[in-house]
C-alpha positions, 0 to 999 in steps of 0.5 A, spaced: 633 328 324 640 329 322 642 335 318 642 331 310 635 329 311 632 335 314 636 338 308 634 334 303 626 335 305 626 342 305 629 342 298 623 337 296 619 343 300 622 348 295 620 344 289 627 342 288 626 335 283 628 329 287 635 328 283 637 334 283 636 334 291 639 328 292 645 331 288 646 338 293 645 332 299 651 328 296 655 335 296 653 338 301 656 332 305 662 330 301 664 338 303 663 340 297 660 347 298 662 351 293 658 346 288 652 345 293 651 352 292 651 353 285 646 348 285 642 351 290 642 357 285 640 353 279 635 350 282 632 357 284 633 359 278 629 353 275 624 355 280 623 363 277 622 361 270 617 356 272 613 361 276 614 366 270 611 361 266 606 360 271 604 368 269 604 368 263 598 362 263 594 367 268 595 372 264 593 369 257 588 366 262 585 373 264 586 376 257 580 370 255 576 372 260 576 379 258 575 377 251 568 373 253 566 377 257 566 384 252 564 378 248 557 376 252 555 384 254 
């Protein structure tokens, strides 16, 4: 598998959109380093505030089931 491509699956492995991993693809083999990796960091940065919303959810989540369960005893 040449190099773009095992780049490009492991950023869909990461949860980088299909665009955006295209993109870092394109500038890595344009020798576009510096960019590329900007763009890396974007992504992992988009990659962390999803997470934290993801937290959020739980925690609001585990906030109800405790609400209910004060509730029912």
């Amino acid at each position: 598998m040449p190099e773009t491509e095992r780049l490009l699956q492991a950023l869909r492995d990461s949860g980088c959109a299909e665009e955006a991993a295209a993109e870092i693809c394109s500038l890595c083999s344009e020798g576009r380093y510096e960019e590329m990796l900007r763009r890396m960091r974007k992504q992992r940065c988009d990659l962390v505030e999803r997470m934290h919303e993801s937290q959020q959810r739980v925690d609001r989540m585990d906030w109800l089931i405790h609400m209910q369960e004060k509730q029912i005893r």
